[in-house]
Every structure is written in C-alpha cells, then in structure tokens.
N, C-alpha and C positions, 0 to 999 in steps of 0.2 A: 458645884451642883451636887445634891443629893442622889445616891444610886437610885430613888425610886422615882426621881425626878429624871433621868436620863431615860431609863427602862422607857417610858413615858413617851416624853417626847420623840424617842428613836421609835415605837408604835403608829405615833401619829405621823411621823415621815413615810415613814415605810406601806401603811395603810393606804396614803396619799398615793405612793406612786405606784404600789400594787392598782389602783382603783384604775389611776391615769393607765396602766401598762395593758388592763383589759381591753381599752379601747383597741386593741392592735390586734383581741386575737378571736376571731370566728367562732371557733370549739374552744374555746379554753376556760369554762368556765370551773369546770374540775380541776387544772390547774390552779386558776384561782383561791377556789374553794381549800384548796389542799394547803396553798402555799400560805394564805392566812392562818387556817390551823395553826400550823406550825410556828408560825412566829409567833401565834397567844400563846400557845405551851413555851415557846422559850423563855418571852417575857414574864410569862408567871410564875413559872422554877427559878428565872434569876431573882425577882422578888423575893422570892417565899426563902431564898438561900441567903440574901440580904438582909434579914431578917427585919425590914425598914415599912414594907409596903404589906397591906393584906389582900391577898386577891380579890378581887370585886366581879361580879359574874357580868356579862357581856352586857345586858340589857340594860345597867346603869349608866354605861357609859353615853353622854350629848355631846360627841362631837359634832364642828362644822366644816364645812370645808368651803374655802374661797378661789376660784379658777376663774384666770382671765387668758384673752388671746395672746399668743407672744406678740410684740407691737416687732419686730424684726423679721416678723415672715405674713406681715398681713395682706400683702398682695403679690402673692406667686407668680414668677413666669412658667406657662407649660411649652417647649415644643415640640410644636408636632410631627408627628415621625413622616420622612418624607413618602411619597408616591411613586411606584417603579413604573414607568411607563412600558406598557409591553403590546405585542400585534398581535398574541395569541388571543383569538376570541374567548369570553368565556358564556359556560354552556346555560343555557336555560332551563330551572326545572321546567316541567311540564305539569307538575302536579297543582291542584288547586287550590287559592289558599284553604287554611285551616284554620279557625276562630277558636280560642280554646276547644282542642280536640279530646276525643275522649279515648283514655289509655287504650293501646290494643298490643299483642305480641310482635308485632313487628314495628321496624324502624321508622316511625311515618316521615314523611320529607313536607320541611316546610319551604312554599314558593308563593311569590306574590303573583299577581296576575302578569306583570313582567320584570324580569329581572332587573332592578334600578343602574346595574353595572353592564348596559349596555353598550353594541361597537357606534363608535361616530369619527368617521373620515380615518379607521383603519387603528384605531388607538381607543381602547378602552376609558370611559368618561368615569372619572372619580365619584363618588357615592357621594349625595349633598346631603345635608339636615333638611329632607323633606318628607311628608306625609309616608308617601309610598316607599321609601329605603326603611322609616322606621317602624313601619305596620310588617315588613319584611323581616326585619330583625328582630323586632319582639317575637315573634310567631316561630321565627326557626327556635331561637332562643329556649320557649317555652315550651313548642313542641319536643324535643331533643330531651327535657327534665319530664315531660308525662310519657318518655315512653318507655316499654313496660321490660324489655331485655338489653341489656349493655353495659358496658365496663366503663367506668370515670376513674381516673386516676389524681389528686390532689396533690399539686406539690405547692408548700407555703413555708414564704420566709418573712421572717417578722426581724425589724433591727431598729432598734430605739437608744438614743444615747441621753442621758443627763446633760443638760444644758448650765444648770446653772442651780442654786442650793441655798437656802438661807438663813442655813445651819451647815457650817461646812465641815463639821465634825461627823455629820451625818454622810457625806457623800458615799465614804466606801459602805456603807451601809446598804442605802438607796441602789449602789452597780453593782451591789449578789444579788438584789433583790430581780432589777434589770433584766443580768444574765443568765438569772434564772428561767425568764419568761421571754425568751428571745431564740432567735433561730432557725433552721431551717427542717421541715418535717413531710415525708410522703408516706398516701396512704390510698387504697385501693381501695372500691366500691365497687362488687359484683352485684348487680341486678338482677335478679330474676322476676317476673310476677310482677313488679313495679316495687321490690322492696329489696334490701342488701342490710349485712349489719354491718354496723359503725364500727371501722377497725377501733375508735379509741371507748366510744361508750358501751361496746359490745351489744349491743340493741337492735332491733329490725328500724329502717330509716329508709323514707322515700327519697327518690329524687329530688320530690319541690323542698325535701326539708334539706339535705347534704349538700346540692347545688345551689348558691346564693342566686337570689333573696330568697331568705328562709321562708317556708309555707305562703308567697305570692308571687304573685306574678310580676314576670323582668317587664318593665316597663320605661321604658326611653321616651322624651319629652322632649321634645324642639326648645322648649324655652329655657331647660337647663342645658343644654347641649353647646360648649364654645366652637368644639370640629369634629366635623365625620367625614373622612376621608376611605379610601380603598384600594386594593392592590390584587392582582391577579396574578397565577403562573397558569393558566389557561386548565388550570383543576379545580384548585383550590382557592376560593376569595376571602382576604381578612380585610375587615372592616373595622376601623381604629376611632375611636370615640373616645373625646378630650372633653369632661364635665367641666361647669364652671363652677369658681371657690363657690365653697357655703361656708356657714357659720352656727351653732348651736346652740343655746344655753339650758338651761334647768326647767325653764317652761316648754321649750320646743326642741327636746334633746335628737329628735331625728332629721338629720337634711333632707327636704325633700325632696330633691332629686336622685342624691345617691344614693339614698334608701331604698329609692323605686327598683334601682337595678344591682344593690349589693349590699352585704351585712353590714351595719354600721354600730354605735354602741349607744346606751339608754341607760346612766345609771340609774335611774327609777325602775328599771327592770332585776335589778340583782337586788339580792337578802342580805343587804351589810350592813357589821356591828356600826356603822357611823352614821349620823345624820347628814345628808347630801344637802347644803345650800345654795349652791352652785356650779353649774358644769361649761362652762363658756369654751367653744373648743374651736377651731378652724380646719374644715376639708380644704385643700389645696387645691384637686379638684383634679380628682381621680381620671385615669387611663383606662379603656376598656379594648380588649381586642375579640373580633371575633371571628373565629375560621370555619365555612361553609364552602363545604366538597359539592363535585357537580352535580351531583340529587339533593341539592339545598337543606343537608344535615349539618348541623351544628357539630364539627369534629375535635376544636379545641376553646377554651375559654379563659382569657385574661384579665387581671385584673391591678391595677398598681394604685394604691389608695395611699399619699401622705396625707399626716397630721402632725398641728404644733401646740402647742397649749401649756398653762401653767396649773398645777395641782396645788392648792392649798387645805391644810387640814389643821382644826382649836378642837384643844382637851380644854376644858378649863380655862385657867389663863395661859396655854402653854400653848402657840401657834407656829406651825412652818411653810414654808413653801419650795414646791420641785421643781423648773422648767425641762419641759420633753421635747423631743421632735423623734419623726422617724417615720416608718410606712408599714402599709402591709401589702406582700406581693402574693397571689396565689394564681393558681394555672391549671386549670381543672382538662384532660386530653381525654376524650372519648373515642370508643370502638365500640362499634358494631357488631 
C-alpha cells in the first residue's frame, strides 16, 4: 500500500473513533476539537514529506460513516442496587412544592406536598415509579441547578476500550487516540449570583448549563423508568433510578428518555470535517443516584451512562470500521 494511501486510511479510522469516543464526554468538545487538529497537521506533514500526496483542504473531503449496534450487548442486564432497610424515620420537608422556582440568594428546598419515603409499620417504604416520587425528584433536582449561591464539585471518569478493528494495522493507532480522550477529571464550580466560570472553558456558566441536562429541565418519566428504589440513614435519602435501554440512529440521534435527565451525544450537533451517514448507538440504560438531606436539597448527584456501538467511516473507496463499548461516570456533590 502506498504511503498516501495509509496516511488515509489511518485518518478515516481515527476520525471514526475520535467521533465515536465523543459520545463519552460531556465537556469535551475542545478536546475534541483539539485532538483532530492535530491529527490533520500530522497527516498532512507526513504527506507533504512523502512527497506522494498533495494536501487537499478539509472541505473536499465526502466521507461516510456506517455505525451499527454491537449485536453482543443488545440486551443488557442492570442490577439494581439493593435497599438498606432501616427504623430511623425520615424527616419531612415542610416546605411547599415549587414549580419551576425563580432563582433567589438563598438555598431554596424542594418538597412535595408529602415525602413519598414515608414510615409504614416501623420500616421506611421504598420510593416506587410513581406520579408524586417523580414530581418530587424533578423539582428538588431542578431547584438545587436554579439556585443562585453554592459549590458543585464534578468528578468524571470516562473508560472506553476497542473492541474490535477491521484494519488491524490500525489498532494501536485507534488506543493513543482512546487514551487520549479517557480518564478521570475533577473540577469545581463556585456560584455566586447564579453564575461560576467553567474551570476548563474559563467562561461565566449557569448551573442549568454545567449541571446535566444542559440548559433543560431534569425530567423523569414513568415510562422510561425500569426501577426507583430508596434508602435512608434517617438524614439523608438517595434515590436510585435504573432507565431502560434505548437506542439511537441518525434520524433520532437523542434517546428520549436519557436525554430528558442527562447529556447524551448528537453527532448532527458537532462541525466535522466528515459526512455523518449514520450513528446507530445503544444506551444500556443509565443509573441515576440522587441524595436529598432533610431540607429536601439536592446534595449529591450521580450518574453512570454505558454505551456500545460500532463506528464506521468511507474516504473514497477506502472504508473501516471500530467497535467500542464503555461508560461515562460523573458525580456532581453540592454544598451549601
């Protein structure tokens, strides 16, 4: 094979699983942005030094890309994390609910008109997928992101492996590209006013935009919902929500359920040099945790999202394909 034909095709791999490896990361679109760079300039210095190829400027390039589900992880098992049974009552707010509230300097507390984790025969009743738990948890949820002074702390681990390769001269190629864009990162959001700067964009960012789902409202839905369960230490109550799988492609790149309550990926939202013809992806069907102290504030928030999928990407006559799997974990802890 001709050096200008490798350059090439080692492009379209690597393009592919940059594309696929975004799905995993929340803020990472500057990585992104960055880590492609870099591979054009490489690819086009080895070119131009090969003296075989002449650079072509980005916009001529039509590639395609072809993405299907992995058929080996198309129906996930979740379980669900058990129930600690305990006698300590827990406390009731008092305060009234709040229907999208309107920002103010202080912590507002969200409460349903009765605490859905109420006592019965001495033993705390586990939270069900019903009306009143989830008009409770969107509201703490949403209140907790519109209010206007507080500390979020983000810690997020992202781990994705190569599965499988259909170029397998490409593989160590594709796992710099991987361990590039993998790993574990924490970062702090001071609030004031209702605004903090973005440790990594360095910009002034709201809550609704730094705390997932970016700029809407967390919205929980009985019908996407497999379990919601609950657990008390007579302070603090975390409530455990098990979404059920979705699936994605190119016409309906968002699942609508997990979309409703956390960042998911759109590659018809990003500016790449490639033509997208397909994004076929499977949510396994995300973990949600969430801890509300006895003034019904939202004090920590969880999230464990797997995904599986195969990336394919055509230059021309020259076509490959990546399989991925892997998650994104993040955990966002608030003070007051």
């Amino acid at each position: 094979m001709k050096e200008s034909v490798k350059y090439a095709v080692t492009a379209v791999v690597s393009i592919v699983v940059i594309v696929a490896l975004s799905l995993f990361v929340r803020s990472g679109n500057d990585r992104f942005a960055q880590t492609l760079e870099t591979l054009n300039d490489t690819l086009t210095t080895a070119n131009v030094q090969s003296g075989q190829v002449q650079q072509q400027p980005t916009s001529q390039l039509t590639p395609q890309v072809d993405i299907h589900l992995n058929p080996g992880n198309t129906q996930p098992v979740v379980t669900n994390p058990p129930v600690v049974n305990t006698t300590v009552p827990v406390v009731t707010p008092t305060a009234p609910v709040v229907n999208n509230p309107m920002p103010s300097t202080d912590a507002p507390v969200a409460s349903p008109s009765s605490d859905p984790a109420t006592q019965q025969g001495g033993a705390p009743v586990a939270a069900g997928n019903n009306a009143e738990t989830l008009a409770y948890l969107n509201n703490a949820v949403n209140t907790m992101r519109k209010t206007q002074n507080f500390t979020a702390t983000k810690d997020q681990d992202i781990n994705i492996s190569l599965t499988d390769c259909s170029l397998p001269a490409f593989t160590s190629v594709i796992n710099g590209v991987i361990n590039g864009m993998t790993g574990t990162e924490s970062y702090t959001f001071t609030f004031a006013n209702g605004t903090a700067t973005d440790p990594e964009e360095k910009k002034p960012v709201s809550a609704m935009t730094a705390i997932p789902p970016t700029d809407k409202e967390f919205t929980l839905m009985a019908d996407g919902i497999a379990s919601l369960t609950s657990t008390s230490d007579g302070v603090n109550t975390v409530y455990t929500i098990v979404l059920k799988p979705e699936s994605t492609t190119l016409a309906s790149p968002e699942p609508y359920y997990h979309g409703s309550v956390m960042d998911c990926f759109d590659l018809t939202s990003l500016d790449l040099p490639i033509e997208v013809t397909a994004a076929d992806f499977n949510y396994e069907g995300a973990t949600i945790d969430i801890t509300v102290d006895a003034q019904g504030r939202v004090v920590k928030y969880h999230e464990n999202m797997p995904l599986n999928g195969v990336g394919g990407g055509k230059m021309g006559f020259m076509s490959a394909e990546a399989t991925i799997e892997g998650y994104l974990d993040e955990t966002w802890t608030i003070t007051y």
